[in-house]
Backbone as CSV, one residue per row, in Angstrom:
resi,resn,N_x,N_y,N_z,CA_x,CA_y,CA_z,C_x,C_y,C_z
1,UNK,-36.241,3.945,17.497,-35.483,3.129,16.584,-34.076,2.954,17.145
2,UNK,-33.470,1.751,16.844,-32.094,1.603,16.868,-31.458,1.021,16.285
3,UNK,-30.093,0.903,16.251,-29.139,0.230,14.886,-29.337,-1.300,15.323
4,UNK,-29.624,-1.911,14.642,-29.020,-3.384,14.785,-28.357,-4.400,14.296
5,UNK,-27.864,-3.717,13.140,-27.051,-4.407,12.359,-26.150,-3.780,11.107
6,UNK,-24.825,-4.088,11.159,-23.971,-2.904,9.954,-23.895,-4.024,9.067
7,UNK,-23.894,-3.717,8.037,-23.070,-4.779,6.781,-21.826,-3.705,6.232
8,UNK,-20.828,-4.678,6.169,-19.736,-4.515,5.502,-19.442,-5.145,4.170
9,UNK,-19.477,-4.873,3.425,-19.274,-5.533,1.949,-17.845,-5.659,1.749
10,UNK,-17.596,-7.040,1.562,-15.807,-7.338,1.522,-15.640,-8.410,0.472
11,UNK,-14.270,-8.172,0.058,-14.235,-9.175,-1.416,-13.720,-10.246,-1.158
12,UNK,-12.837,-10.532,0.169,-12.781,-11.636,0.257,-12.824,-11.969,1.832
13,UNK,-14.214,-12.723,1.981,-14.920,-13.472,3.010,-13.986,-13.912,3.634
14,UNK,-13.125,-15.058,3.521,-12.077,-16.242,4.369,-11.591,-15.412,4.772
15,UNK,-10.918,-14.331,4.409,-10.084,-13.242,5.409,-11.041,-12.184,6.110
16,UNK,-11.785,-12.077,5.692,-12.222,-10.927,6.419,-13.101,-11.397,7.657
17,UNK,-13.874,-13.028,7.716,-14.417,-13.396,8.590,-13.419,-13.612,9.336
18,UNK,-12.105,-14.301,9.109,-11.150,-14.460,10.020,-10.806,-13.291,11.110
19,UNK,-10.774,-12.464,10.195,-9.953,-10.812,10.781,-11.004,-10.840,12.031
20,UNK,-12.679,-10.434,11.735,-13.099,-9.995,12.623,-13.853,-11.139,13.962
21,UNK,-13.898,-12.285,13.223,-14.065,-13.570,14.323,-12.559,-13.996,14.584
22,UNK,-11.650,-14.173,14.838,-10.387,-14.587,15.309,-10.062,-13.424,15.798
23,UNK,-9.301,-12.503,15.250,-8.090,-11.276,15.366,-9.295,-10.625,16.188
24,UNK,-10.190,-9.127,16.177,-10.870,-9.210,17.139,-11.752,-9.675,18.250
25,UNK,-12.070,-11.213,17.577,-12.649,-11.827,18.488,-14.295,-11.765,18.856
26,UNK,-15.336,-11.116,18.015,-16.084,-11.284,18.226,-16.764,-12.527,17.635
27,UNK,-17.864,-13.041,18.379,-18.711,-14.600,18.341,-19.186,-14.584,17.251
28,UNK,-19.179,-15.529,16.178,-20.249,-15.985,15.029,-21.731,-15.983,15.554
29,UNK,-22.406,-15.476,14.764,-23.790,-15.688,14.679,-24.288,-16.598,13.886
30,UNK,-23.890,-16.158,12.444,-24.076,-17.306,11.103,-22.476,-16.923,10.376
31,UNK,-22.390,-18.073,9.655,-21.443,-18.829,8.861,-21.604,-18.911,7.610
32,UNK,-21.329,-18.031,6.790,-21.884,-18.941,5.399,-20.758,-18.144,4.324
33,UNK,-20.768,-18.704,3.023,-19.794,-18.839,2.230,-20.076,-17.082,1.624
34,UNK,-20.984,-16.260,1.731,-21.179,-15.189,1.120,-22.083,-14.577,2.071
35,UNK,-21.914,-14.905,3.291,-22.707,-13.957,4.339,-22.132,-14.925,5.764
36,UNK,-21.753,-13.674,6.767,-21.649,-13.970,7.737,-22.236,-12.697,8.550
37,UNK,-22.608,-13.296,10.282,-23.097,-12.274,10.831,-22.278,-12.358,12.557
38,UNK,-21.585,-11.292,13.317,-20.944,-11.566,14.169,-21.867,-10.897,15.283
39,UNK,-21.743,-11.146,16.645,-22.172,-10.249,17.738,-21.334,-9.090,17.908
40,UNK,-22.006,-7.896,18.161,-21.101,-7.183,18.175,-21.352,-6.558,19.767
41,UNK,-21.790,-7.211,20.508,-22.520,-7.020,21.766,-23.171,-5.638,21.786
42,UNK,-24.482,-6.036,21.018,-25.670,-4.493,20.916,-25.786,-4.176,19.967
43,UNK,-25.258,-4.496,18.684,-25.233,-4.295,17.078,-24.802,-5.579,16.174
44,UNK,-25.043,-5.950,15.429,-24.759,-7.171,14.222,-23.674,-6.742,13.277
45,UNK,-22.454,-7.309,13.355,-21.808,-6.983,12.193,-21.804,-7.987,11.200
46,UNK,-22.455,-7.615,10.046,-22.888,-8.748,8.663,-21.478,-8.723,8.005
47,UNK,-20.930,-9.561,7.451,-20.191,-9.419,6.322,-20.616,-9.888,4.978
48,UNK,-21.046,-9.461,4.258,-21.884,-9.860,2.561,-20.791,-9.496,1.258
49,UNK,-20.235,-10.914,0.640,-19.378,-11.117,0.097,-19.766,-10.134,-1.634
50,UNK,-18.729,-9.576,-1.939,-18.829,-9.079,-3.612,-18.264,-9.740,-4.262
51,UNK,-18.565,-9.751,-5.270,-17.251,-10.331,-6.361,-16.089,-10.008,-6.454
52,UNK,-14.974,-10.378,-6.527,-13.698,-9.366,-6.133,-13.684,-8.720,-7.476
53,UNK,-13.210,-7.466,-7.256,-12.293,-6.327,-8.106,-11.101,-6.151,-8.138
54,UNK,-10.695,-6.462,-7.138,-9.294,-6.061,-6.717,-8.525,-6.976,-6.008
55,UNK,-7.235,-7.102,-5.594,-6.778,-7.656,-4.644,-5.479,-6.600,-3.969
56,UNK,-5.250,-5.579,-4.414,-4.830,-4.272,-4.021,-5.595,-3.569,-3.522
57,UNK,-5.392,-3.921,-1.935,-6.422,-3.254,-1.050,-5.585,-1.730,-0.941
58,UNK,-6.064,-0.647,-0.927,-5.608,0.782,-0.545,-5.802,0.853,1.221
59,UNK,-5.036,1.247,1.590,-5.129,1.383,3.347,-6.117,2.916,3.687
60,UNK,-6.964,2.819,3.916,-7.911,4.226,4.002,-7.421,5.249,4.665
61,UNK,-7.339,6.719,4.621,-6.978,7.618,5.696,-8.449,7.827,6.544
62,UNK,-9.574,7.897,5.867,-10.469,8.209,6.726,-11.524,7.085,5.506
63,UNK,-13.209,7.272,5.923,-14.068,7.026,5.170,-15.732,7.331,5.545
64,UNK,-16.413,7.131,5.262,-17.823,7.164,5.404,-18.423,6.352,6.797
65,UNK,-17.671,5.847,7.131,-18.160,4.419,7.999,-16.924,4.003,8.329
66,UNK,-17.309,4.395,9.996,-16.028,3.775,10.555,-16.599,2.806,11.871
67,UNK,-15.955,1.517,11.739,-16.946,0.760,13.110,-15.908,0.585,14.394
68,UNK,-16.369,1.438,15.394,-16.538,1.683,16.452,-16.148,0.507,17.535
69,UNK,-14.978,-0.321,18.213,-15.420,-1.216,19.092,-15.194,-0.835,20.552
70,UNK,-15.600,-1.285,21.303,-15.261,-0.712,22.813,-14.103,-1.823,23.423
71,UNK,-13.490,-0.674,24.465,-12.332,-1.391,25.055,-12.290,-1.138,26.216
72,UNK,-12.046,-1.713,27.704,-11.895,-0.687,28.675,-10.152,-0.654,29.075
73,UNK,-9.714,-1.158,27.522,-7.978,-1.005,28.209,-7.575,-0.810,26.677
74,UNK,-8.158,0.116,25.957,-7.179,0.664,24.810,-5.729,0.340,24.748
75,UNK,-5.185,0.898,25.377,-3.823,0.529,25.054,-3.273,-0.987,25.002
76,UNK,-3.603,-1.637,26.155,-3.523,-2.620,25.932,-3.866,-3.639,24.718
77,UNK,-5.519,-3.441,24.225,-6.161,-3.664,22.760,-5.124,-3.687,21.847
78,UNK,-4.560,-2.610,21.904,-3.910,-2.159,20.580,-2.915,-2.834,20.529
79,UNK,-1.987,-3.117,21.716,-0.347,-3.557,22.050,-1.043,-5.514,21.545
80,UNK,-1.941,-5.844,21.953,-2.846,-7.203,21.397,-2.764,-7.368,19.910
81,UNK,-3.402,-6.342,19.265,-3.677,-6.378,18.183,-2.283,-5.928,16.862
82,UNK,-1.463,-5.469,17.633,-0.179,-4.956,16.784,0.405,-6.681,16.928
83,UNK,0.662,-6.892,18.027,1.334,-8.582,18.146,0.888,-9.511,16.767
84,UNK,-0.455,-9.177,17.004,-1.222,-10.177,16.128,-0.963,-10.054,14.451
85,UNK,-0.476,-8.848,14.104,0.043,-8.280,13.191,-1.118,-7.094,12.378
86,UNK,-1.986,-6.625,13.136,-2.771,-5.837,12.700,-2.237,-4.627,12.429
87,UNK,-2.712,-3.400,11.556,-1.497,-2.410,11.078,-2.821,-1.397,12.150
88,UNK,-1.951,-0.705,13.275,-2.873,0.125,14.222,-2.258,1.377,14.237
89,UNK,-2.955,2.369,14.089,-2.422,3.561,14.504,-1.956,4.383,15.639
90,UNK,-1.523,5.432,16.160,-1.162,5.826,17.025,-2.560,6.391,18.343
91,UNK,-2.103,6.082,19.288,-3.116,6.069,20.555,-3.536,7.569,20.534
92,UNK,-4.621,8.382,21.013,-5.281,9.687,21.004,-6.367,9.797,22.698
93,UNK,-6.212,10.742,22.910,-6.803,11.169,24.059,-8.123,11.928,23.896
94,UNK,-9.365,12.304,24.567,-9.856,13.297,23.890,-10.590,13.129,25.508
95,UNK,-11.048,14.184,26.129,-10.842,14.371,27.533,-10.859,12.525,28.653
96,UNK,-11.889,11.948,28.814,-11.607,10.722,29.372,-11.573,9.491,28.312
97,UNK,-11.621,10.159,27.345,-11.627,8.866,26.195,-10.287,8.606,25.475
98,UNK,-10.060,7.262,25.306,-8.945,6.973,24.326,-9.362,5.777,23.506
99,UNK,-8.617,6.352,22.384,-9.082,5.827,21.023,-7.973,5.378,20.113
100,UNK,-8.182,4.661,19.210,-6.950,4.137,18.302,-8.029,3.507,17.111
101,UNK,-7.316,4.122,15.911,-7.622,3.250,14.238,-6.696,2.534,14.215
102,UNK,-7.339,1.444,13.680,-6.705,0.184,13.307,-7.277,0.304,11.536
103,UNK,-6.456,-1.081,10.986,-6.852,-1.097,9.489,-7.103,-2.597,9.224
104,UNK,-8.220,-2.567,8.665,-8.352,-4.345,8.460,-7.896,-4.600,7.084
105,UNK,-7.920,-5.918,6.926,-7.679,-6.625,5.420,-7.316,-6.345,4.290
106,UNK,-9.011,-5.326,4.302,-9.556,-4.904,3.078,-9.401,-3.076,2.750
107,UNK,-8.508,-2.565,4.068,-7.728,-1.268,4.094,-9.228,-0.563,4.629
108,UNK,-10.332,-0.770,5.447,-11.664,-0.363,6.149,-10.616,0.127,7.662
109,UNK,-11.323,1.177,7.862,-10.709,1.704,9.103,-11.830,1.268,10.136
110,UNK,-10.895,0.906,11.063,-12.089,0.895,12.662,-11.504,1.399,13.562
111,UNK,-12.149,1.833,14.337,-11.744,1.896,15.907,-12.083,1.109,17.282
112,UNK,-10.478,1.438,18.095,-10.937,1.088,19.595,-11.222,2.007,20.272
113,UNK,-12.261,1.647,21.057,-12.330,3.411,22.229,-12.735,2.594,23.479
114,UNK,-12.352,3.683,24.365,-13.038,3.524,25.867,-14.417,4.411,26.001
115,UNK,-14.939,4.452,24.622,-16.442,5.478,25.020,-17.133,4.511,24.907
């Protein structure tokens, strides 16, 4: 077995497809007003719209699910993604790997890594 697809449940679609097709940059798969699906080169990231609750997103310290993207120039990623105005955390080492949380939209933590 293997993963092939995450869904993220987000309350509001127009930003959050933006965030992760523009600001990170991965390719559309499908388009649609309450479902989108991106390449995530080797996994599907779905986005499947809720009804909103809120519009006071909380910025997460940690959570259940954190999605993972690869980089082979972390630092650089990050110095990209701060420009862009993404709220990123501080860079981490862990023997040949480096890693950085970032925070999207909807206050969902992800990461960049070189693993």
């Amino acid at each position: 077995m293997k993963l092939a697809q995450a869904i993220l449940f987000v309350e509001n679609m127009p930003r959050m497809k933006a965030f992760y097709g523009s600001v990170l940059g991965l390719p559309v798969l499908e388009d649609g007003a309450e479902w989108a699906r991106f390449d995530g080169g080797g996994c599907v990231l779905a986005l499947h719209s809720l009804p909103p609750v809120t519009t006071n997103f909380i910025e997460r310290n940690d959570s259940y699910i954190k999605l993972c993207f690869h980089s082979d120039d972390v630092p650089a990623m990050r110095a990209d993604l701060v420009a862009r105005g993404v709220k990123m955390r501080d860079l981490h080492q862990y023997g040949a790997a480096t890693f950085c949380d970032g925070v999207d939209p909807e206050g969902n933590i992800f990461q960049i890594t070189s693993r």
